[in-house]
PASE-376799 format. One record per residue (C-alpha): residue number from 0; residue in one letter; chain; x, y, z. Coordinates in nm, 4 decimals, padded with zeros to 6 digits. Example, Ala and Ser with C-alpha at 12.3 -4.5 7.8 and 13.67 -1.06 7.14 Angstrom:
REM PASE-376799
<r><k>0</k><r>A</r><c>A</c><c1>01.2300</c1><c2>-00.4500</c2><c3>00.7800</c3></r>
<r><k>1</k><r>S</r><c>A</c><c1>01.3670</c1><c2>-00.1060</c2><c3>00.7140</c3></r>
***
This chain:
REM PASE-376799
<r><k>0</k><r>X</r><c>A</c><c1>-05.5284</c1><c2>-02.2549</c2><c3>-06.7679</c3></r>
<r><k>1</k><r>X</r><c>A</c><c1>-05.4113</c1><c2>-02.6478</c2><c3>-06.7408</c3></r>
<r><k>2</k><r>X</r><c>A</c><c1>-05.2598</c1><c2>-02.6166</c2><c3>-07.1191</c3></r>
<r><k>3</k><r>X</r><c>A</c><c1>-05.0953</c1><c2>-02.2760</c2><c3>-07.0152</c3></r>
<r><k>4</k><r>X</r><c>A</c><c1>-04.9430</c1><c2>-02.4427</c2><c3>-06.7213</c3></r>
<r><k>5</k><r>X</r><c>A</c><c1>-04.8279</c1><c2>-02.7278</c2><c3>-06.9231</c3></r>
<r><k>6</k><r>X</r><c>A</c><c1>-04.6834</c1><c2>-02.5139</c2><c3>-07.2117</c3></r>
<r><k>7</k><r>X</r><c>A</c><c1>-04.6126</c1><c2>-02.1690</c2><c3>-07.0584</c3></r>
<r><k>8</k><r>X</r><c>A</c><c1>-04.4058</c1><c2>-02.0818</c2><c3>-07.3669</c3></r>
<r><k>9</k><r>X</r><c>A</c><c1>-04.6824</c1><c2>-02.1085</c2><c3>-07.5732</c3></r>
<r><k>10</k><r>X</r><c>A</c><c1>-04.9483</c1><c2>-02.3637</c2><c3>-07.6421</c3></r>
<r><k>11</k><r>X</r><c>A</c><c1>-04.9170</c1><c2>-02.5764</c2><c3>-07.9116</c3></r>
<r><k>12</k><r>X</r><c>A</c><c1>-05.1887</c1><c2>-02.6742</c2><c3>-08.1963</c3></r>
<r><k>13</k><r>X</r><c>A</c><c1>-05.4156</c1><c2>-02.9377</c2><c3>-08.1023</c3></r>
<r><k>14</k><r>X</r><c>A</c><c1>-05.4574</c1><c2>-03.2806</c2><c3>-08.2842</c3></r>
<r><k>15</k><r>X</r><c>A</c><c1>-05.6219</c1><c2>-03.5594</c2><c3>-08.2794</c3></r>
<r><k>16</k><r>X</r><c>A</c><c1>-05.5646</c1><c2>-03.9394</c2><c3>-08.2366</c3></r>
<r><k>17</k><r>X</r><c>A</c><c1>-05.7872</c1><c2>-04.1963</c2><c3>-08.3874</c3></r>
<r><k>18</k><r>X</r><c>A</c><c1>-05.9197</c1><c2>-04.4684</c2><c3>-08.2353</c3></r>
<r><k>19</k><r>X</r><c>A</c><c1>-05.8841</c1><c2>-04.7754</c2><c3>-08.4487</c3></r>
<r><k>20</k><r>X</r><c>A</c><c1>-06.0040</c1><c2>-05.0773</c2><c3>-08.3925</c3></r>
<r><k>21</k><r>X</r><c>A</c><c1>-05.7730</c1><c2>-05.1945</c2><c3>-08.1569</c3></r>
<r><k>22</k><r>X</r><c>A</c><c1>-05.7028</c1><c2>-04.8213</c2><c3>-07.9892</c3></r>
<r><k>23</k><r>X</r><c>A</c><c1>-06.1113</c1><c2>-04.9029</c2><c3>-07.9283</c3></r>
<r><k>24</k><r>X</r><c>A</c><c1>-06.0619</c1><c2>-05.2316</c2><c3>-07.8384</c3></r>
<r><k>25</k><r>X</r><c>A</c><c1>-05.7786</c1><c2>-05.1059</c2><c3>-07.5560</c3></r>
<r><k>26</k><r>X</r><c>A</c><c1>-06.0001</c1><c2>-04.7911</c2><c3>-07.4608</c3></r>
<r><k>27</k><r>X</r><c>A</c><c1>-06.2973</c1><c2>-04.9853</c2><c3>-07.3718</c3></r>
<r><k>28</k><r>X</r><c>A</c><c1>-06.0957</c1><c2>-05.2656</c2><c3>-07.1767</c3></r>
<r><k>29</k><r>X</r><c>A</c><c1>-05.9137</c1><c2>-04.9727</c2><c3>-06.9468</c3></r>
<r><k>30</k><r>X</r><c>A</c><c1>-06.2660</c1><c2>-04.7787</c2><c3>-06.9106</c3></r>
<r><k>31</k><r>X</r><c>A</c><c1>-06.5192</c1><c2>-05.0678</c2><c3>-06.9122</c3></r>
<r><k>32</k><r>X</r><c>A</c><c1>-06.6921</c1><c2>-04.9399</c2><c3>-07.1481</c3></r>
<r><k>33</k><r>X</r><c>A</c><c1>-06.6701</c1><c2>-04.8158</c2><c3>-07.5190</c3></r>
<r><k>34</k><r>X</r><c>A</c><c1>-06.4880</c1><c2>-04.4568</c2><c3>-07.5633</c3></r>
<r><k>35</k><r>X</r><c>A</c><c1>-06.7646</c1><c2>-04.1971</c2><c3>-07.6637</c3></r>
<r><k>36</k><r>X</r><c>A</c><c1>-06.5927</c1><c2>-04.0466</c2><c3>-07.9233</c3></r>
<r><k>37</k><r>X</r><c>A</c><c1>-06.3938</c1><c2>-04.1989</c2><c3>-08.2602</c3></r>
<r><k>38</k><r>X</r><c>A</c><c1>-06.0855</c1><c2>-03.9488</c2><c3>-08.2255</c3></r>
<r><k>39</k><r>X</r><c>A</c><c1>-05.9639</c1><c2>-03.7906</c2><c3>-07.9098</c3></r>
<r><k>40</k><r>X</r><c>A</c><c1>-05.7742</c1><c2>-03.4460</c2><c3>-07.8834</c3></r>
<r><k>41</k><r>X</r><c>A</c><c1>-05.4703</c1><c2>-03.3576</c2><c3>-07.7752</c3></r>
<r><k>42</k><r>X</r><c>A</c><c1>-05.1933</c1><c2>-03.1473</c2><c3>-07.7696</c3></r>
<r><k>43</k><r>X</r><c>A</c><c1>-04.8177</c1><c2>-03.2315</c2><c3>-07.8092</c3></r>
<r><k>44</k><r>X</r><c>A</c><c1>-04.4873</c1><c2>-03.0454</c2><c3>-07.7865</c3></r>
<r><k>45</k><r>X</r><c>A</c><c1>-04.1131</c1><c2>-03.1881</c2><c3>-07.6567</c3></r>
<r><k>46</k><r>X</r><c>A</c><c1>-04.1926</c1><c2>-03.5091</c2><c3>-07.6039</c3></r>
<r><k>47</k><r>X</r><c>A</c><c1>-04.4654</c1><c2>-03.4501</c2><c3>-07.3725</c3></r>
<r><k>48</k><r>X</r><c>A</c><c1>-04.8500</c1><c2>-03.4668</c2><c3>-07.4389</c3></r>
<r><k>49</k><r>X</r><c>A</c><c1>-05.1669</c1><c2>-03.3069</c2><c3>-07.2594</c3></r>
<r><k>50</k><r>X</r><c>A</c><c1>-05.5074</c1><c2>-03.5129</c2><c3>-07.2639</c3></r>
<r><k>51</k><r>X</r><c>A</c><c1>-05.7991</c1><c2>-03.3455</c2><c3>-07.1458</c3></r>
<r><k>52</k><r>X</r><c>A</c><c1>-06.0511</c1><c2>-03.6340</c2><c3>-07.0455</c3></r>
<r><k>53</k><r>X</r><c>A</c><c1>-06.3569</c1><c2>-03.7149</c2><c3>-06.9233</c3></r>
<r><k>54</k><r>X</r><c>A</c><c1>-06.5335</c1><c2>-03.9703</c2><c3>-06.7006</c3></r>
<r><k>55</k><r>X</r><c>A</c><c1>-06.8437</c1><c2>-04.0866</c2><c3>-06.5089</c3></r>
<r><k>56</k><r>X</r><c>A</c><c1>-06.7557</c1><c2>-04.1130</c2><c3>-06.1512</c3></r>
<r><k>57</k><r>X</r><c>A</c><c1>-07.0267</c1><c2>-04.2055</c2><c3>-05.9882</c3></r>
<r><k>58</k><r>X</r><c>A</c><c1>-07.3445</c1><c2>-04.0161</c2><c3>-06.1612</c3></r>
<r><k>59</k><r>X</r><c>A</c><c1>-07.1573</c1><c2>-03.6871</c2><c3>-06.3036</c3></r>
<r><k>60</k><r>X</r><c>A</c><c1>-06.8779</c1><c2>-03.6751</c2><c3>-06.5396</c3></r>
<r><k>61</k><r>X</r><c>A</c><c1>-06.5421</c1><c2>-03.5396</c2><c3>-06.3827</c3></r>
<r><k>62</k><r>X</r><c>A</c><c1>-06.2803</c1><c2>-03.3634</c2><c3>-06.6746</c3></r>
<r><k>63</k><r>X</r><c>A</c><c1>-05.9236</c1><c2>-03.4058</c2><c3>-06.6129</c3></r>
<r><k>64</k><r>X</r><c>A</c><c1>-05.6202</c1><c2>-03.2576</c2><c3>-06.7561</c3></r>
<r><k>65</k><r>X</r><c>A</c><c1>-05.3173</c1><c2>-03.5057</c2><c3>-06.7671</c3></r>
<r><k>66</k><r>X</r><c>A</c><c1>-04.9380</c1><c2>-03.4034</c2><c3>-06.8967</c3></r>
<r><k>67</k><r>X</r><c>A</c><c1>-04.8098</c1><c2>-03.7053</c2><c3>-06.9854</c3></r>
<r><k>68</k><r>X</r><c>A</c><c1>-04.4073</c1><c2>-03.7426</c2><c3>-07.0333</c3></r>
<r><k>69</k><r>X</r><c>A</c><c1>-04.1910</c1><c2>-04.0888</c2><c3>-07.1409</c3></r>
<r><k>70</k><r>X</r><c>A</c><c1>-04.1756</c1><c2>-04.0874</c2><c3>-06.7829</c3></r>
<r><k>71</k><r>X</r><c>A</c><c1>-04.5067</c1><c2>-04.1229</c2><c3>-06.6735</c3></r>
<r><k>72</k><r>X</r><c>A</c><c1>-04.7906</c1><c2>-03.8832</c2><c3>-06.5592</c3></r>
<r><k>73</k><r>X</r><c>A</c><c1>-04.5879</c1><c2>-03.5632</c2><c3>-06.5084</c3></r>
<r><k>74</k><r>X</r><c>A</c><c1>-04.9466</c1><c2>-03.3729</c2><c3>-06.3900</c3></r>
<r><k>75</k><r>X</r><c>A</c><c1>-05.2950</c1><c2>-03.4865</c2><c3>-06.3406</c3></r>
<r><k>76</k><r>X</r><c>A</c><c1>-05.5652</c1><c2>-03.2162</c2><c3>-06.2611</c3></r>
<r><k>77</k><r>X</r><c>A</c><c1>-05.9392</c1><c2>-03.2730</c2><c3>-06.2216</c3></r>
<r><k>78</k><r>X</r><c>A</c><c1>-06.0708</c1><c2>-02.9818</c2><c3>-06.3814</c3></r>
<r><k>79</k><r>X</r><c>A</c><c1>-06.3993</c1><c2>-02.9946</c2><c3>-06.3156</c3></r>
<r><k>80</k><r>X</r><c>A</c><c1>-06.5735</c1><c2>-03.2293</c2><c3>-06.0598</c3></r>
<r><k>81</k><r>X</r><c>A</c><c1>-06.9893</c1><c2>-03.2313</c2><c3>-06.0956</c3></r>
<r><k>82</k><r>X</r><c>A</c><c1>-07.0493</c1><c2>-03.5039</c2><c3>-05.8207</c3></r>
<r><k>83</k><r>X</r><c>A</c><c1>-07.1898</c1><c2>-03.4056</c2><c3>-05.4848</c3></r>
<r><k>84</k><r>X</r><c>A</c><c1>-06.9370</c1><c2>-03.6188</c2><c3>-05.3007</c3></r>
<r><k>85</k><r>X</r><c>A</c><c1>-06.6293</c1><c2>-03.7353</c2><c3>-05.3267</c3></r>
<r><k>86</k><r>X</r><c>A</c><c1>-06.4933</c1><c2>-03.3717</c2><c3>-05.3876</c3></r>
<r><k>87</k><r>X</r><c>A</c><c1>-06.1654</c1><c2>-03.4788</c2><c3>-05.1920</c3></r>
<r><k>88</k><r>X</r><c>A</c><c1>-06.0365</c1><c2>-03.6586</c2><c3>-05.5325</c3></r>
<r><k>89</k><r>X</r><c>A</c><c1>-05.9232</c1><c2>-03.2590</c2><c3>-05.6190</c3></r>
<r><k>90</k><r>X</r><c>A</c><c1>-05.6740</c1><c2>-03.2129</c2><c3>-05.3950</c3></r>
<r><k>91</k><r>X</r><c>A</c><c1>-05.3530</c1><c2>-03.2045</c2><c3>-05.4402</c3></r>
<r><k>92</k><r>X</r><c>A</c><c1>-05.2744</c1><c2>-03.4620</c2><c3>-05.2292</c3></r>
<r><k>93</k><r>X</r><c>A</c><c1>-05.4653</c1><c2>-03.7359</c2><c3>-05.3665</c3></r>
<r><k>94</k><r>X</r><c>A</c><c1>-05.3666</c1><c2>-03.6738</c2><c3>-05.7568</c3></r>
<r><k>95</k><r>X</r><c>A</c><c1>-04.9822</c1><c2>-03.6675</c2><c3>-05.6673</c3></r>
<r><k>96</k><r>X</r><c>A</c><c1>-05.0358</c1><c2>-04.0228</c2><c3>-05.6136</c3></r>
<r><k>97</k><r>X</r><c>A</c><c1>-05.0081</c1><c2>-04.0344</c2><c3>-06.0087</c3></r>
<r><k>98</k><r>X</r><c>A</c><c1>-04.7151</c1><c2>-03.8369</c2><c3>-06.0517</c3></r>
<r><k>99</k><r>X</r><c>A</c><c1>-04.4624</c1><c2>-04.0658</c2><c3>-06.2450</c3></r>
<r><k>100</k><r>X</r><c>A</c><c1>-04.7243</c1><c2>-04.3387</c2><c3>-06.2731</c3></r>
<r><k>101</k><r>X</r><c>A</c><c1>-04.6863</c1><c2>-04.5475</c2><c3>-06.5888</c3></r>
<r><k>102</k><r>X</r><c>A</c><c1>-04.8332</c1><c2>-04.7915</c2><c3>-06.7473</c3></r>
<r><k>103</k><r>X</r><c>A</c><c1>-04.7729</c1><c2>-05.1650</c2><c3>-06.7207</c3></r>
<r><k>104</k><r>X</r><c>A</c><c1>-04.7887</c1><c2>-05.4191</c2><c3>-07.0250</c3></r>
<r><k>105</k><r>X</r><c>A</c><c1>-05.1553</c1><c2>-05.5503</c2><c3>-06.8805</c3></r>
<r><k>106</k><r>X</r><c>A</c><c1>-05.2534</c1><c2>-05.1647</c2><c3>-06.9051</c3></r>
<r><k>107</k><r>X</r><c>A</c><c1>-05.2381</c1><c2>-05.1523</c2><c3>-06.5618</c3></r>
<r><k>108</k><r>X</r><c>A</c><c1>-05.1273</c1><c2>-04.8407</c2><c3>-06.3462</c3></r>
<r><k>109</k><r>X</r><c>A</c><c1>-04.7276</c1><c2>-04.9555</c2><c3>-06.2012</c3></r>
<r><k>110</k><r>X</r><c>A</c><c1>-04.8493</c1><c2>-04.8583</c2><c3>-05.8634</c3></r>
<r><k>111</k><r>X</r><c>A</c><c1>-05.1119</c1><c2>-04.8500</c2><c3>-05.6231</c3></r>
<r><k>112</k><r>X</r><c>A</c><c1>-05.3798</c1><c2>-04.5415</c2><c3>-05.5753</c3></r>
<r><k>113</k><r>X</r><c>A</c><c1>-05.4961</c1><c2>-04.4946</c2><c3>-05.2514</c3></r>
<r><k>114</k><r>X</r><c>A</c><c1>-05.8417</c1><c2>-04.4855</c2><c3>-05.1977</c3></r>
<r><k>115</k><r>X</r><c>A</c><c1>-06.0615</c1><c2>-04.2408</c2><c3>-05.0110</c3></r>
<r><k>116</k><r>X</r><c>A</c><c1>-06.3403</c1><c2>-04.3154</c2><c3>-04.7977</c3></r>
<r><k>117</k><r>X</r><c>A</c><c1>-06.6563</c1><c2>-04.2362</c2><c3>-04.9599</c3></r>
<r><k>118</k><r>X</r><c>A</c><c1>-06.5040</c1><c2>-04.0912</c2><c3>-05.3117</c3></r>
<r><k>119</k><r>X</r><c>A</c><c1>-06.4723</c1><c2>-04.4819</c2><c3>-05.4228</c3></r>
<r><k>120</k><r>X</r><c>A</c><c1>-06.6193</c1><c2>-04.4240</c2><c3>-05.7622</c3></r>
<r><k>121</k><r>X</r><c>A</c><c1>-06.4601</c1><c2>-04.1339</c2><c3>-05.8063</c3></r>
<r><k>122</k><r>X</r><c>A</c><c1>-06.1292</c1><c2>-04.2905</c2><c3>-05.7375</c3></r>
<r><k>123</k><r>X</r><c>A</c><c1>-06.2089</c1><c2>-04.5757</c2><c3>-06.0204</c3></r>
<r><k>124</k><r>X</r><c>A</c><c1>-06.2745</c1><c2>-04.2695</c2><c3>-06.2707</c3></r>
<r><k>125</k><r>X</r><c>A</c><c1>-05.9277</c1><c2>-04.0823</c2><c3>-06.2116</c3></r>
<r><k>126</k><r>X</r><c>A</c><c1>-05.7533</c1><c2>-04.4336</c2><c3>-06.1814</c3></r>
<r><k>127</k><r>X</r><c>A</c><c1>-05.8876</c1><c2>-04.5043</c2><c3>-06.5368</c3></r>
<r><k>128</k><r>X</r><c>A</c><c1>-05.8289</c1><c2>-04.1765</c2><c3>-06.7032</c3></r>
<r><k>129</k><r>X</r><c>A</c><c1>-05.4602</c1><c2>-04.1786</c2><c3>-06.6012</c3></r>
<r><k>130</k><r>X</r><c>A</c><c1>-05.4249</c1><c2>-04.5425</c2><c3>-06.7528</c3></r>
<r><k>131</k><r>X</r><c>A</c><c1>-05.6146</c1><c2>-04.3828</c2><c3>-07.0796</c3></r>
<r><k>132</k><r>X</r><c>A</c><c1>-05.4153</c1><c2>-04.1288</c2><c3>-07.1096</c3></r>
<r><k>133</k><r>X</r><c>A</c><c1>-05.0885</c1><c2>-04.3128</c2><c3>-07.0721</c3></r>
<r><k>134</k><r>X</r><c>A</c><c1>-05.2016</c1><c2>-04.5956</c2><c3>-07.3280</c3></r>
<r><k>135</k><r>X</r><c>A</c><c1>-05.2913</c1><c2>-04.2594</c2><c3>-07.5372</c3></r>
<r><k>136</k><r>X</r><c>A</c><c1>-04.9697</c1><c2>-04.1130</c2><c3>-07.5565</c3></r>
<r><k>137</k><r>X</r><c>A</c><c1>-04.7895</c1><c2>-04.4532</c2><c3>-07.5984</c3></r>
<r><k>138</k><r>X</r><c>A</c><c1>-04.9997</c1><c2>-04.4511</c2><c3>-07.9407</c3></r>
<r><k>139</k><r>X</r><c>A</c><c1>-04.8591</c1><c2>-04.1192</c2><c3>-08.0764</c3></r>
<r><k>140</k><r>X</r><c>A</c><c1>-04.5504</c1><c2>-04.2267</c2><c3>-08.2208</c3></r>
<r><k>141</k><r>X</r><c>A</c><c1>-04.7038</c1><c2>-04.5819</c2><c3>-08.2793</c3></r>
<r><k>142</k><r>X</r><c>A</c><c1>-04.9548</c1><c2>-04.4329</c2><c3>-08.6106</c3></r>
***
């Protein structure tokens, strides 16, 4: 339903973007750790482009959906969240932190994402995603 949100005149065709050595190298420095796949999907029509990720927040993995435009996060959905706590990092108004978030020369989010008391790990996860994903779509037109 995220990708029929995001495209509601029709989806388009997914694809895939490989990770090369230095889309790894870039991956692992934003996540801390090396990506678990060697090509990540995605799908891609007027200039915008929808990621559907995943993440370890503190002992579960959380999957998030992220539109990404030119200008920044235009939507970022967590999907499905496994943890027992932390739940909060759903709501809407936690992820419209991100809206128009982009992504700063060090990789870096351009702003700052408010924490929430007890969902600290859970933050971290969503807070890296959204970096991912930006440094993701900066690499489609980049191949």
């Amino acid at each position: 339903s995220f990708l029929t949100q995001a495209y509601p005149l029709g989806i388009p065709e997914p694809q895939l973007l490989w990770l090369t050595a230095e889309r790894r190298d870039a991956a692992e420095s934003i996540l801390g750790h090396p990506p678990s796949a060697m090509r990540v999907r995605y799908w891609e029509m007027a200039g915008q482009s929808t990621w559907i990720l995943e993440e370890i927040g503190k002992e579960e993995l959380i999957t998030v959906g992220l539109l990404i435009g030119d200008d920044g996060i235009r939507r970022l959905r967590v999907l499905a969240y496994r943890e027992s706590r932390g739940g909060e990092v759903r709501h809407e108004y936690f992820t419209r932190q991100f809206d128009g978030a982009q992504l700063s020369s060090k990789l870096k989010l351009d702003r700052k994402i408010d924490g929430i008391s007890g969902a600290t790990l859970s933050v971290r996860a969503l807070t890296r995603l959204a970096r991912l994903a930006l440094y993701y779509h900066g690499q489609l037109h980049s191949q």
